[in-house]
C-alpha positions as CSV (number, residue, x, y, z in Angstrom):
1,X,114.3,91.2,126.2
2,X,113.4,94.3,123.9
3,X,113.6,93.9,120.6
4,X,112.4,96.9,119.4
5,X,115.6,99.1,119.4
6,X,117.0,97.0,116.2
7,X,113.3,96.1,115.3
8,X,112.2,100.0,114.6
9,X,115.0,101.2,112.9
10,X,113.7,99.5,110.0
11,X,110.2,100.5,109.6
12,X,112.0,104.0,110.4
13,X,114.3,103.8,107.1
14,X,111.3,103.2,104.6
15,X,108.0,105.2,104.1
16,X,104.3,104.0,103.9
17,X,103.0,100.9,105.7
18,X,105.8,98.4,107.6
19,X,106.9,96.6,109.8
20,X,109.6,94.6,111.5
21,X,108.8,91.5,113.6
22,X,111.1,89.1,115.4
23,X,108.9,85.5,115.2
24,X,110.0,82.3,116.6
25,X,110.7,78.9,114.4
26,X,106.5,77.9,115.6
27,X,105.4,81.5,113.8
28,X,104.9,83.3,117.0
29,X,105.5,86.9,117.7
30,X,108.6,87.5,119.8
31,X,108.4,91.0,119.4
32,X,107.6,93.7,116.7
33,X,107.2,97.3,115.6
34,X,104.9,98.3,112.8
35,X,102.8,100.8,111.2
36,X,100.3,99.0,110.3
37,X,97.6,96.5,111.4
38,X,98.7,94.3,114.2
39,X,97.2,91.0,113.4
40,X,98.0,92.0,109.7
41,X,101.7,91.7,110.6
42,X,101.2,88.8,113.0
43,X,99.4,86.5,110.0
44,X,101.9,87.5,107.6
45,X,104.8,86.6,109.7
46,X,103.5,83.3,110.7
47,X,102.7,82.5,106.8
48,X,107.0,83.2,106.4
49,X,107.9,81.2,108.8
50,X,106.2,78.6,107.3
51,X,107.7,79.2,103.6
52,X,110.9,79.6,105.7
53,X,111.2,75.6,107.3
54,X,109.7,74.7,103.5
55,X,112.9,76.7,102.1
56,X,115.1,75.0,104.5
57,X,114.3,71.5,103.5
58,X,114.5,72.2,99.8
59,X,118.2,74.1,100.2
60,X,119.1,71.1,102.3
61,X,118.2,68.9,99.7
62,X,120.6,70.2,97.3
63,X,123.6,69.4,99.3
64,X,123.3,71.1,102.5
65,X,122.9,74.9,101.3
66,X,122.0,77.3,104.3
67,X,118.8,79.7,103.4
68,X,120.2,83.2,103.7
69,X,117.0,84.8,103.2
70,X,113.4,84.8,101.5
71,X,112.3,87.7,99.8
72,X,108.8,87.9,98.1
73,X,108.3,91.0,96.1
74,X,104.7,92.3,94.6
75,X,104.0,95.4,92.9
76,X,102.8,97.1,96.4
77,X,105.3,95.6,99.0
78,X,108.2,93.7,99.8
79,X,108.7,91.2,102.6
80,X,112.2,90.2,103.6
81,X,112.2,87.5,105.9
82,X,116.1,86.7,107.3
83,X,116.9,83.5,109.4
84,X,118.3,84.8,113.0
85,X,119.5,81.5,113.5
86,X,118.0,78.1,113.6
87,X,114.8,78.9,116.2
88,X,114.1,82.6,115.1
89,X,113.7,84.9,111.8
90,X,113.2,88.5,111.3
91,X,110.2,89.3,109.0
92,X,110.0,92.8,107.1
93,X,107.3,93.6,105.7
94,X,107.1,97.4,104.0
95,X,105.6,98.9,101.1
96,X,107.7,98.6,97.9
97,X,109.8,101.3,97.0
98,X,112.6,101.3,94.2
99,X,114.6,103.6,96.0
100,X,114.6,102.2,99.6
101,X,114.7,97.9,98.3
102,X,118.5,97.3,98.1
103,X,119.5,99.6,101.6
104,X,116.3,97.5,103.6
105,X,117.2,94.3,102.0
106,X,121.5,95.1,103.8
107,X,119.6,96.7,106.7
108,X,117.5,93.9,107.5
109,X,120.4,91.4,107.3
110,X,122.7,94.0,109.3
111,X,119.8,93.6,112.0
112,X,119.1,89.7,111.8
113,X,123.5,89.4,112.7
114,X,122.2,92.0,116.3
115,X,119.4,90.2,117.4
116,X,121.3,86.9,116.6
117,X,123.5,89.0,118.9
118,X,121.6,90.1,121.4
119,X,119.6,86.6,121.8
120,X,122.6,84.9,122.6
């Protein structure tokens, strides 16, 4: 299935380096649109998916909470990694931008609710 027509919107709506990836619960790219490195994108996602299942187990732990997202902020860029659903998670990864961070964080959750969409 392509992705890329609720994966590129994303990396559309924000300026310098991004990128939008749709990775699967082992860390493997589903599908993904970026601009920038590939295997950049690819390692970073993986590395999310693992913070992710980690995530999951702690919010289980106190009393069955469901992780909504993960977002990881540094002084260059921001990476916003939603669950899709149990198997799958959307991974954003752009450059960090004061006036862009709230509308990518409700775009990339907007996004996360289509592909759950479209998957099933």
């Amino acid at each position: 299935m392509p992705f890329k027509k609720y994966l590129a919107p994303l990396t559309e709506m924000v300026s310098g380096e991004s990128g939008a990836i749709l990775v699967d619960g082992e860390g493997e790219v589903v599908d993904m649109v970026g601009r920038m490195e590939r295997y950049r994108l690819q390692v970073t996602a993986a590395h999310c998916v693992i913070l992710c299942h980690q995530f999951r187990r702690l919010t289980a732990r106190l009393g069955g909470l469901e992780l909504e997202e993960l977002r990881i902020g540094t002084d260059a860029f921001q990476v916003l990694v939603c669950p899709v659903d149990a198997d799958y998670f959307l991974v954003f990864f752009h450059q960090r931008d004061p006036r862009n961070a709230d509308r990518a964080r409700l775009a990339a959750g907007r996004v996360a609710l289509a592909l759950k969409k479209e998957l099933y």
